[in-house]
N, C-alpha and C positions, 0 to 999 in steps of 0.2 A: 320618566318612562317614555321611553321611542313607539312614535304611534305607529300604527301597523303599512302605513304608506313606505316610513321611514325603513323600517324592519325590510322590508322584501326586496329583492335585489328585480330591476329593471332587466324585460331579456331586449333589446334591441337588434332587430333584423335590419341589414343594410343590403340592398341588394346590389351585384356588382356586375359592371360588363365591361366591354373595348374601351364604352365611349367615355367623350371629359368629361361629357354630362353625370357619369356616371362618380367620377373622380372628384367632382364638385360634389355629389351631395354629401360622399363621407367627409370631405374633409370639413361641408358645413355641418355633420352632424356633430366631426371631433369637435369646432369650435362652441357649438351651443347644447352640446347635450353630456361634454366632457364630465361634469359636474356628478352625474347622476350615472354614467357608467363605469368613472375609473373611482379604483379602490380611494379611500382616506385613510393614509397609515396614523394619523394623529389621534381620531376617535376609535381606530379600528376596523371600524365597519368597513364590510368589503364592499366591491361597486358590483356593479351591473353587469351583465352578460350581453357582449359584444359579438356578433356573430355578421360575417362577411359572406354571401350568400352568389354562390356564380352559377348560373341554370345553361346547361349545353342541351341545346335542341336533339330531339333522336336523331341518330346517322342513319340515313335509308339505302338501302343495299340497291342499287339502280340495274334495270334488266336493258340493255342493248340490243335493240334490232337488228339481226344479220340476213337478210336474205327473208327466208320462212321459218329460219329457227329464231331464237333470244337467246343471247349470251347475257349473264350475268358478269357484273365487273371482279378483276382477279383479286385472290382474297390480299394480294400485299398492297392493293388501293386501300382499302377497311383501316389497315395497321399503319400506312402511313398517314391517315388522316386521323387517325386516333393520338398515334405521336406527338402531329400537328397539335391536334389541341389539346392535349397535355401540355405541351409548351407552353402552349399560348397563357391558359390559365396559369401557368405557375409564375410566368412573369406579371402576370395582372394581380395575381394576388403577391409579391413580392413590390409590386408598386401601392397597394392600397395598404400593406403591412407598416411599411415607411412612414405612410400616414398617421397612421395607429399609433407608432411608435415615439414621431417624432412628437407628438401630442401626449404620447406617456398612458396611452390606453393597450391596453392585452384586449387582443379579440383572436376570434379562431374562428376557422375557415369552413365551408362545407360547397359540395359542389352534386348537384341534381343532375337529373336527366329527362325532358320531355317539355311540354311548349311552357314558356317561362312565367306568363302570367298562370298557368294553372299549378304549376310546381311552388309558384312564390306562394299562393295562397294558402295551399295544401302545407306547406313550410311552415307556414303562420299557425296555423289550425295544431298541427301537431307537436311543437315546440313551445306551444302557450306565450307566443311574443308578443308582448306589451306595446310595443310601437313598431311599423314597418315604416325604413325609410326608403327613397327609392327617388332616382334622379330623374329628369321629364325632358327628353328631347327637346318639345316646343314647335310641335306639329300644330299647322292650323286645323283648322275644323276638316275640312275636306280631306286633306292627307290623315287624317284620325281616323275619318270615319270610313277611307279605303284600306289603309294601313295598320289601322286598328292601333292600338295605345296600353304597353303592360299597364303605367301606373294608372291610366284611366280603368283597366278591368279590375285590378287590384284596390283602388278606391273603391271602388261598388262593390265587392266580394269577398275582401281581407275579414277576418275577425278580430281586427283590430284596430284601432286607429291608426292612419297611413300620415306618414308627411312626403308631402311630392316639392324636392327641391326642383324648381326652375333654373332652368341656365343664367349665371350672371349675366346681369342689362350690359356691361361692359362691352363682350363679344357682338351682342347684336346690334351696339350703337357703333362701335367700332366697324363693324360691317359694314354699316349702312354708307358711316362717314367715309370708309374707303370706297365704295363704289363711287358717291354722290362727288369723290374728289377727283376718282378716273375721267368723270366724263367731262 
């Protein structure tokens, strides 16, 4: 008899943006949590619920100063920037699918609208996600605490337990090593 941990399918929120940071943590999630999200055709049991999660900030409609009146901007700015990021997301999520796939995991998409750590949490809360994962720039303290940090507010806030992948040491030793070589 399969105990009740076994029985329930895992929902996994990955949250996605531009960055590699970002790109790094699904592909650390494909490699260490593959197990427990993708199906097992042998015992049957299906897998886990894989969900790729991309948060577009509100577009604000911007008023132009003309003189003593305000012009608001013409409505085919709205639509071309709407376009824009329609692209944008389909090729981000067409690069993070790859992922997915090349790893042998089905996940499906969803895309928000509004400030991203408050949508990520809100995500979590009403899809009942079991793990959030979520990639981490690697801001010092000071740039955190001007810039503020999704997975630092999503740590404190999520109703779940969060994993914050860090950017591989590689990049940042490799950094280092090229500057320390230029000079």
């Amino acid at each position: 008899m399969e105990s009740e941990v076994e029985r329930k399918k895992l929902r996994v929120l990955v949250a996605v943006d531009e960055s590699e940071n970002s790109f790094y943590a699904i592909e650390w999630a494909m490699d260490h949590l593959r197990d427990v999200i993708s199906a097992e055709p042998d015992t049957g049991r299906a897998g886990g619920l894989l969900t790729l999660l991309h948060v577009h900030p509100p577009y604000a409609h911007y008023v132009y100063p003309a003189g003593s009146a305000a012009v608001f901007a013409a409505t085919s700015v709205p639509e071309s920037v709407k376009k824009e990021r329609e692209e944008r997301t389909a090729a981000l999520f067409t690069r993070a699918l790859q992922i997915c796939r090349g790893k042998m995991v089905k996940a499906e998409t969803l895309v928000l609208e509004g400030d991203p750590k408050d949508v990520i949490c809100q995500a979590v809360e009403q899809m009942h996600v079991d793990l959030l994962v979520i990639g981490n720039r690697g801001l010092g303290m000071i740039k955190r605490a001007f810039l503020g940090s999704v997975s630092d507010y999503c740590a404190h806030h999520a109703k779940c337990p969060i994993l914050i992948v860090k950017p591989p040491r590689e990049s940042s030793t490799s950094t280092a090593t090229a500057t320390a070589s230029s000079k």
